[in-house]
N, C-alpha and C positions, 0 to 999 in steps of 0.2 A: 504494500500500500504506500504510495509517493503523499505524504499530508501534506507537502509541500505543493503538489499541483491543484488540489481541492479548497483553496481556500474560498472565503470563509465557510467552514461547514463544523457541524453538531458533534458537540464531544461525545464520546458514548462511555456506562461504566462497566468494568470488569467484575462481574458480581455472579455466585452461584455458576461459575464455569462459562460465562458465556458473555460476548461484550454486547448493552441492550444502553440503546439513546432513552432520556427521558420523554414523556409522555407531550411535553411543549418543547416551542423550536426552543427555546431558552433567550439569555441574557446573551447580548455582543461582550467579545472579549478584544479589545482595542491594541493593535501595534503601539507599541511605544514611542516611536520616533514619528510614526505617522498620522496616527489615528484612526487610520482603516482598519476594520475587521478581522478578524484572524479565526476566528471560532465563535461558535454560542453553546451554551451551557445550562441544563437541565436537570437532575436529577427527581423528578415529578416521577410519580409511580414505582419505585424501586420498593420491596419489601425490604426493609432495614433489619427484622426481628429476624426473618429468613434467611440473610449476608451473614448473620453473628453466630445462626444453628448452624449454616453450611461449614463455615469456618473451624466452627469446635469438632464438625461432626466428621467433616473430610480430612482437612490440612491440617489438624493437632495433632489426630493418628500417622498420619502418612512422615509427616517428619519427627514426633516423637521413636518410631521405630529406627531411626537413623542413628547412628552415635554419631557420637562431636566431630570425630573426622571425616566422616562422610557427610554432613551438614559444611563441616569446614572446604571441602572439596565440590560442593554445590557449589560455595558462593565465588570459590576462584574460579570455576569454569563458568556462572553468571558475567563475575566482572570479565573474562578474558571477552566475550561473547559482546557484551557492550563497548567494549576498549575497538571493538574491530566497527562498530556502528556509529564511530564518536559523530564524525561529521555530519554525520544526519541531525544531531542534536545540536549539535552549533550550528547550522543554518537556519534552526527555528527559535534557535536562542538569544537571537537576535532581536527578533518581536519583543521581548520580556526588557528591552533596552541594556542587556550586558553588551558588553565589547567584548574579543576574543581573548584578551586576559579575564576580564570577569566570569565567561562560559568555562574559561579554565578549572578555575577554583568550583562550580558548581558542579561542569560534567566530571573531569577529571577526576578532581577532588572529589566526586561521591564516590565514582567509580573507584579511585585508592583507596576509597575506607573500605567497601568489599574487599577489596582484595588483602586489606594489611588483616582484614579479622578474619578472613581467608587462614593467612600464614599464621596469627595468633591460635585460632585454634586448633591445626594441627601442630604448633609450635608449645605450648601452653595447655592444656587440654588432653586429657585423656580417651583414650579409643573408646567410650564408654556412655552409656547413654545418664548414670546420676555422676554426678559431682562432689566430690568429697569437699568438707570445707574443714578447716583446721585440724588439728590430731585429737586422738581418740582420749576423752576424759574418762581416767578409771573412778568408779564407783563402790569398791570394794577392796577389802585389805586384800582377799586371796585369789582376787584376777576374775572373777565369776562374774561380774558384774560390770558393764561399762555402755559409752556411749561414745555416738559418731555422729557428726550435725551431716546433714546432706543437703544438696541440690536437688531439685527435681523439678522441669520444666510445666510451668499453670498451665490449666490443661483448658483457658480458655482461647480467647484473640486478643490481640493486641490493635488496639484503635488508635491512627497515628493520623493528628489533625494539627495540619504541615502552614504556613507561612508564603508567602510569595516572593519572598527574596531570593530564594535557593531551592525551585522546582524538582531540582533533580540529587544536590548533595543530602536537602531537606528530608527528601524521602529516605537516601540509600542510605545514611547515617543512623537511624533510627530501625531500618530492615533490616541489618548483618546483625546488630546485636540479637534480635527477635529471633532472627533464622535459627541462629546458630544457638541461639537457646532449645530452637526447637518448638516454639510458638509462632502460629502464624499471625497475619498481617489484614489488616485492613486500611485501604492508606486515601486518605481525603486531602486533597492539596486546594491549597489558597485559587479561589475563585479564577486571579487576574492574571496569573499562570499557568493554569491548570492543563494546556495543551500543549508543554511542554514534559511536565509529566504523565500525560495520557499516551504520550508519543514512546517516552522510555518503558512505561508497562506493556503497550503492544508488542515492542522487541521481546523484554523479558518474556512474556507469555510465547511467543515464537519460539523462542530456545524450547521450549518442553523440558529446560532444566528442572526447575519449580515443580514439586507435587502439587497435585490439583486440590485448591482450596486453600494453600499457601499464603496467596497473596490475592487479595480484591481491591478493586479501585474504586472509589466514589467520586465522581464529574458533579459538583455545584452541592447545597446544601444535603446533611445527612438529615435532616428530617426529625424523625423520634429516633434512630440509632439507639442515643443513650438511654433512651428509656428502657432499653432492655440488656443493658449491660450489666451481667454478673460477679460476683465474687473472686472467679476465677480469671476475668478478662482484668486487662490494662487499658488504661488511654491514658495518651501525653498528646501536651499541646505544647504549640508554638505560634506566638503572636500577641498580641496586647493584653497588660496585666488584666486591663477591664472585663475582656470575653473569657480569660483563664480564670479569675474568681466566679464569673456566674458559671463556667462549665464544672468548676472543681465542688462547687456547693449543689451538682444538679442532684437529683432528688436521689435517683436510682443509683446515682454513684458514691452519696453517701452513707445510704442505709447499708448497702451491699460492701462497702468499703472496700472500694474497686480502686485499684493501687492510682493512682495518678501524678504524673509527672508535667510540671509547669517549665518552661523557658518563657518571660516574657521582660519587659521594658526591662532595658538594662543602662544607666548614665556611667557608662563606663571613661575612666580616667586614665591619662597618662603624665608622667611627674617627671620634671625634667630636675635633672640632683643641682644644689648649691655649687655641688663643683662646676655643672658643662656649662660654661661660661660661651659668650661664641669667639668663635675661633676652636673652640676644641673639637675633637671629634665627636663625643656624644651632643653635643646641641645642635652640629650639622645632622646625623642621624637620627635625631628626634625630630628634626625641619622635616624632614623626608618621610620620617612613620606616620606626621601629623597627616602630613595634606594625601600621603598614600591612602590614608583609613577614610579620608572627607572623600575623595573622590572613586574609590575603588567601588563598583555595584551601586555609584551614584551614594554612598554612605548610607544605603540601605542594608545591614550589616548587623545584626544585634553584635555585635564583638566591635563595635566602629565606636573610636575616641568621640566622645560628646563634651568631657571636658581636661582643660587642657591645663595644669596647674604649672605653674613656672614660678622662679624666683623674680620679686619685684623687678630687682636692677637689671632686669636680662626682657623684660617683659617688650618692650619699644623694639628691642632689634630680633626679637621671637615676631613680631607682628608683622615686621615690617618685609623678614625671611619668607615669612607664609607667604603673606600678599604677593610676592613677588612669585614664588614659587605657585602660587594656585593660578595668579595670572594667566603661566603660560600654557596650562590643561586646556587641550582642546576641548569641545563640546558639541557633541551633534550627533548623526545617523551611527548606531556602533555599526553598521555593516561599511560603512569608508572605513578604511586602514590607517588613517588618520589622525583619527576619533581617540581622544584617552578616556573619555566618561561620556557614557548613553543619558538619556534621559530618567527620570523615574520610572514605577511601571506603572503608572496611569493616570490621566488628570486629576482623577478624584486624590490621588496621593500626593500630588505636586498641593493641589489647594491644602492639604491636611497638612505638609511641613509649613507652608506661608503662615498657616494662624499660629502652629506651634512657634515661628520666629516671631511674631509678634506676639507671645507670649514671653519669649524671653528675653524679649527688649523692655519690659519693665523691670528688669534686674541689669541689661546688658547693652552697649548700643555695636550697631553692624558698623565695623571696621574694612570689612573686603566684602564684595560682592554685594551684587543689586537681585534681593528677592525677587521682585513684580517683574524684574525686565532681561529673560536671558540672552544671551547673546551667542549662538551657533555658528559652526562652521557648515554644515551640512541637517538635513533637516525641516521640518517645519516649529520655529520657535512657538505658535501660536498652537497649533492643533498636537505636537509632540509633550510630551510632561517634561520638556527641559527647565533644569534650572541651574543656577552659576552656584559654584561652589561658596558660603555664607559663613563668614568669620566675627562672631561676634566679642567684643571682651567688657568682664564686668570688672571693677575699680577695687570695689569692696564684698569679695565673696561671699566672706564671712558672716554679713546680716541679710543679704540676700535670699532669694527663696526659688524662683520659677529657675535657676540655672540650674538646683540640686534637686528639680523634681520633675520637670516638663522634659519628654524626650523628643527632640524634630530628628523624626528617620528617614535624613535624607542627607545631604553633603553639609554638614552645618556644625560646627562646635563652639564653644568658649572659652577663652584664653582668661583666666586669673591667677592674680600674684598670691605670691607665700612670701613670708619671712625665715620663715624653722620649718625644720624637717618635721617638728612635732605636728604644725597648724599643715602642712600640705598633708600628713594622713588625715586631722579632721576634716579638712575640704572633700577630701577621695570621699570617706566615710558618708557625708552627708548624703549620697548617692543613695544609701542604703538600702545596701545591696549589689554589685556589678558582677558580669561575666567574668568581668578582667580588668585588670589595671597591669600598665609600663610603670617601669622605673629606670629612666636613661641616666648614668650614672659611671663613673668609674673610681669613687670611692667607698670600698666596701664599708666604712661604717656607717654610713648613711644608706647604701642597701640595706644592713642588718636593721636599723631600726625604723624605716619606710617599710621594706619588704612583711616584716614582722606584726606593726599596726596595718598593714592591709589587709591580711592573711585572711582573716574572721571575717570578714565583709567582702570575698572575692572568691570564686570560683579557680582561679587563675590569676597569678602573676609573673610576667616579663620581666626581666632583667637584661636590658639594654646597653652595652658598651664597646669598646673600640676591637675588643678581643673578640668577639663573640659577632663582629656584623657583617662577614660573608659567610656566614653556618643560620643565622638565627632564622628564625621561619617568621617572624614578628610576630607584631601585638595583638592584630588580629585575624589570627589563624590558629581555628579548632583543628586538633591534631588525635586521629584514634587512640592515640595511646596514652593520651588525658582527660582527663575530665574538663567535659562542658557544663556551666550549668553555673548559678550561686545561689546565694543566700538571698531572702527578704525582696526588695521589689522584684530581681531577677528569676521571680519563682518561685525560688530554695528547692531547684529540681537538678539532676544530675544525668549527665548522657555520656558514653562513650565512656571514656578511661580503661582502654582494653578490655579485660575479661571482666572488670569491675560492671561495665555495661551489660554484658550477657547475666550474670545475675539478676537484676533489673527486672527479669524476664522469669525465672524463676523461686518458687518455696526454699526455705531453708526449714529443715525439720530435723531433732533431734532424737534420734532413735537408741533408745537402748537394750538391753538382751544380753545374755550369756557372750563370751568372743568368737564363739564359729558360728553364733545368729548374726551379732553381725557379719562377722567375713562374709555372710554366704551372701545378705544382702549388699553390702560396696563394693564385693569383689576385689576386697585387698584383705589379705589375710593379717591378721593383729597377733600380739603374745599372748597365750591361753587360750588361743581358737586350736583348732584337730587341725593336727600335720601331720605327713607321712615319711617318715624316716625309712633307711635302709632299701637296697635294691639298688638301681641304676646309677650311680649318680647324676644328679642335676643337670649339669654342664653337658651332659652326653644326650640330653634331651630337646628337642628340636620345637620349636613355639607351637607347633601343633601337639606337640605330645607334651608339655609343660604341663600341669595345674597348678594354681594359687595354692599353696599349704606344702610340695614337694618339699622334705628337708634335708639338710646333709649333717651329722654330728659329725665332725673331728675326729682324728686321734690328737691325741695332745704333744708339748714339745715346751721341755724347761727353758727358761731362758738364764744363762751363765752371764757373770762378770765378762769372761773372754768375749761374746756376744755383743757386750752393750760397749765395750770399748774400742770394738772391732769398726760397729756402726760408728761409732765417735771420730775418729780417725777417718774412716770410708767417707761419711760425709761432710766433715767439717763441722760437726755440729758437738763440738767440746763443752757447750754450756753444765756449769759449775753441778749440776743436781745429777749430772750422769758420772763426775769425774772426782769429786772433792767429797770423801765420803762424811768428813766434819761437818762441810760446808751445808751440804744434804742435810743432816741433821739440824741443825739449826734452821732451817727452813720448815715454818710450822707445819705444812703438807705434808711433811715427807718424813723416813725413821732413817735415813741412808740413803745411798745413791740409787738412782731408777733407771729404768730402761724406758728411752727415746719412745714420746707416743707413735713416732712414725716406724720405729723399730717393729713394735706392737701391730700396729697395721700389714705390714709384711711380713710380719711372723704369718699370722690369720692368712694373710692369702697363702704363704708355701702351705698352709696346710688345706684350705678349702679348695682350692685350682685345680684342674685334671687339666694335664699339659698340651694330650694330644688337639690335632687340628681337630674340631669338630663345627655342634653348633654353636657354641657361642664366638661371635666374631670380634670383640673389642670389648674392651672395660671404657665407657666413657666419663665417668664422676662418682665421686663418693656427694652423698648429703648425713647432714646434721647430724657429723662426728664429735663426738663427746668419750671424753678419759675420764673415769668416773673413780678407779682405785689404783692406786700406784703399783707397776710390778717392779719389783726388786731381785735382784740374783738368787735363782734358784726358784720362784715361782713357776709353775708351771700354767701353760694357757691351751686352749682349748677351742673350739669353735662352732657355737647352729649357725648355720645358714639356712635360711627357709625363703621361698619364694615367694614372695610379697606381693606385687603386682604386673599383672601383661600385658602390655599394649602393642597388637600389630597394626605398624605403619601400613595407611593403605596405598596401592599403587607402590610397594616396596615386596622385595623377596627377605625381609627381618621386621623383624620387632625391637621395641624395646619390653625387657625387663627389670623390674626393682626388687632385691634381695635384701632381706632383713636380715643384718648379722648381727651376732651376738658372741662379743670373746669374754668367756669366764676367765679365773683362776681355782686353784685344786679346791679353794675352798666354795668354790660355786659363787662367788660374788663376780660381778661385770667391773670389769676391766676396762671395754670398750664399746661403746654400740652405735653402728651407722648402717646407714645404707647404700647397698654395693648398685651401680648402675651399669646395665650391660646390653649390647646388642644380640640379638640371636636371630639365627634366620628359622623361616618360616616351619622348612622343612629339609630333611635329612639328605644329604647326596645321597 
């Protein structure tokens, strides 16, 4: 289907397996730059109650049977699958008034978040379909009794009611975590874009990647939706504080207490430090992050500087840098090559920043740029939602009001002075609440104590300096493997932060039971669950013939004076507690000289190892080794090894496995305990 040749025509939504137009030709959905038509939008007639049973009753099951790496391996062959479609989305992403750096951050950029929670979860993530969360709390002195918190995917839909800044990152940002949880999707995107995202579900659904039920789309209002949303479903929003409190208090979503996730108005700050004087490198790099975050996406951006804290005596030639530098941003059609900044995405949104600037001229007066009157290179100034990028500065921030409350979402911020490091956190803070705050700086103690008073009031903070500014990714850019989201007007909702997001998505429940009721439930075998010793050894067994609980006991093997001093010498490692048997004793830990914990480790392995080639292929890591009693010459050690957890890699011929060791001494007390991590292939030459 070319949506490119059909213009203007009727969105349709992807709903109960099938894509169905509403019942009216719908609402115009207006070019950016032009005015003309591009779509109309309906959602009239759709059963809403019907979208939310399809979704539980097809797409929970179909990708709850999946484990995490195979959900993982959905979303990279998704993202590859789009990566190869991009251009199609950038020629209509043009309408929405991005420029081809903006469609970047939106296409690209949604598409990398696929793919990095892609690599996350088969990086991160076990081949398993629950999720262990922390270690096992014992409950009993003689091991019979314990508990293990788990993961386990809600076995409703997840409701994702999207924004129209970001058509396409909007949505995919918020879908990788769900997937990969394992919950399906239902995704309603902001009206005034909506056929940019209607374009990216078409493809997705083409793939036939996606289990059926996966993922639905809703084209213009959801209706009663919420009315029937359950205990077990999610919704997050994105977009104005005012819609995100009447959706979070809706009726069904309260009583049922239906998890819900907020991003909305965010007056986010950026602090230029008492050191960056101009002339230095960080006040020129803060010239550059300012007027990049005002005009990037038109400064429609919830992560876009709104205000701009600076020290007094720097304040005139901070103003005068902008102006100069916003001057030169072209303005007009993003489809000329030209163009650094598109229009808004609709007149109604060009009028809604105008009142918010004259809102914030009772606290601020405009310094740069003429709101009423834009001035283009390409375009229609009149019928386009252009407007010039709006610098306003207020004198006295401190008794002021509409600069620490009023957000214009559009190219626009405010320049006010500080004195101390102290009064620019109060200024940040009056925000209350942001995505993110910068601190452009090359004085670490005024990082320490800026950085520190942001923290509580900030989703995210930058640290901006001369070291750090051809790596930084800047101030406003959500990166998968942090958290989005803040405190207080910003919501106080959380998205992304790698696997922290796939949670999101998921129960946490405490299960407890004897240790082989657990084991048999998490599929990691614990101390005092049923193991099976003797026979084969371990190592000689191939991931398909593996079980969780297979054990190995030892023979044992003293460890001598000649031993530990053998090691001493071999490695260099003469430190006084293995060499100086005085010295030893006066060391309250210790009765004498000990043998090297790392001695201790390679003891364990000459004796747990089976030499020959077989299946296991590599030792890759030990985890959380701990020396718990001191050996001394003439102790003798000993070793379980029990097989603990198996995860086969998929689209690989090995696995990995994780071995629970355990090195006693004659008196049966631990010596040592970590765990052994090891590759094995699949199956036996």
């Amino acid at each position: 289907m070319n949506v490119m040749a059909n213009r203007p025509r009727r969105l349709e939504s992807y709903v109960g397996g099938q894509w169905v137009a509403g019942a009216k030709e719908g609402v115009p959905l207006l070019d950016a730059s032009t005015g003309a038509p591009v779509a109309f939008i309906d959602s009239t007639g759709i059963d809403f109650k019907a979208i939310l049973a399809y979704g539980r009753d097809k797409g929970g099951p179909a990708l709850r049977r999946l484990s995490f790496h195979e959900r993982a391996a959905m979303l990279k062959a998704l993202g590859q699958a789009l990566m190869e479609r991009k251009e199609e989305f950038y020629a209509l992403s043009t309408a929405t008034g991005a420029t081809r750096a903006d469609s970047w951050v939106d296409i690209e950029g949604g598409i990398g978040t696929l793919l990095s929670y892609a690599s996350k979860g088969r990086r991160e993530l076990p081949n398993t379909r629950v999720l262990l969360d922390g270690k096992v709390e014992p409950l009993s002195k003689d091991g019979t009794f314990a508990a293990q918190h788990i993961l386990s995917p809600l076995q409703g839909v997840a409701v994702h009611i999207n924004a129209f800044n970001f058509p396409c990152w909007g949505m995919l940002e918020k879908l990788a975590p769900t997937l990969l949880a394992g919950v399906p999707a239902i995704v309603k995107p902001a009206s005034q874009t909506a056929y940019l995202t209607e374009l990216m579900v078409r493809r997705i659904i083409e793939t036939g990647i996606l289990p059926e039920g996966a993922l639905q789309l809703v084209c213009g209002s959801v209706g009663d939706l919420l009315d029937h949303v359950e205990g077990q479903d999610a919704v997050t929003f994105t977009g104005s504080a005012t819609t995100g409190r009447r959706l979070k208090t809706h009726k069904a979503i309260v009583e049922n207490s239906v998890r819900f996730t907020m991003e909305a108005d965010s007056l986010n700050a950026a602090v230029l430090g008492l050191d960056a004087a101009p002339g230095t490198e960080e006040f020129d790099l803060f010239v550059k992050e300012v007027a990049r975050e005002m005009t990037v996406k038109a400064g429609q951006k919830c992560t876009a500087i709104r205000r701009v804290i600076a020290p007094r005596a720097h304040g005139e030639a901070l103003i005068e840098s902008l102006r100069a530098r916003l001057g030169k941003t072209a303005i007009g059609n993003p489809a000329d090559e030209a163009v650094r900044m598109g229009p808004l995405a609709s007149l109604d949104q060009r009028e809604e920043v105008r009142a918010r600037i004259r809102d914030l001229s009772a606290d601020a007066e405009i310094v740069a740029g003429d709101p009423d009157n834009p001035s283009v290179t390409s375009g229609d100034a009149l019928a386009g939602a252009f407007l010039n990028p709006v610098l306003l500065y207020c004198d006295k921030p401190g008794s002021a009001r509409a600069i620490h409350d009023v957000e214009a979402f559009g190219p626009v911020s405010t320049v006010m002075p500080y004195d101390t490091a102290e009064e620019a956190v109060d200024l940040a803070r009056r925000g209350k609440g942001s995505l993110v705050a910068s601190v452009f700086t090359n004085d670490p103690a005024f990082a320490e104590e800026v950085v520190l008073g942001l923290a509580p009031f900030h989703g995210r903070v930058m640290i901006g300096n001369r070291v750090s500014a051809s790596s930084s990714t800047g101030h406003g850019s959500p990166l998968p493997g942090l958290v989005h989201g803040g405190p207080g007007r910003a919501g106080g909702g959380e998205e992304l932060g790698g696997i922290r997001g796939v949670k999101h998505y998921m129960q946490r429940t405490a299960v407890q039971g004897a240790p082989t009721m657990l084991s048999a439930v998490t599929g990691r075998w614990l101390p005092g669950a049923e193991a099976r010793a003797g026979g084969e050894h371990p190592f000689r067994k191939s991931l398909a013939e593996l079980k969780v609980g297979d054990q190995l006991v030892t023979a044992t093997r003293t460890v001598t004076l000649d031993d530990i001093e053998h090691f001493a010498h071999f490695t260099g490692d003469t430190f006084y507690a293995h060499m100086d048997e005085e010295a030893a004793k006066a060391n309250p830990f210790f009765d004498g000289r000990v043998a090297h914990g790392y001695l201790i480790v390679s003891f364990a392995a000459g004796l747990f190892v089976d030499p020959a080639p077989g299946p296991v292929l590599a030792n890759y890591g030990v985890d959380n080794l701990r020396f718990l009693t001191p050996v001394n010459p003439g102790d003798t050690l000993q070793v379980q090894l029990t097989c603990k957890e198996i995860n086969p890699r998929a689209n690989a011929e090995h696995g990995e496995v994780r071995w629970d060791c355990q090195v006693t001494n004659q008196t049966g007390a631990t010596v040592a305990q970590y765990d052994v991590l090891t590759m094995v292939a699949k199956t036996r030459e």
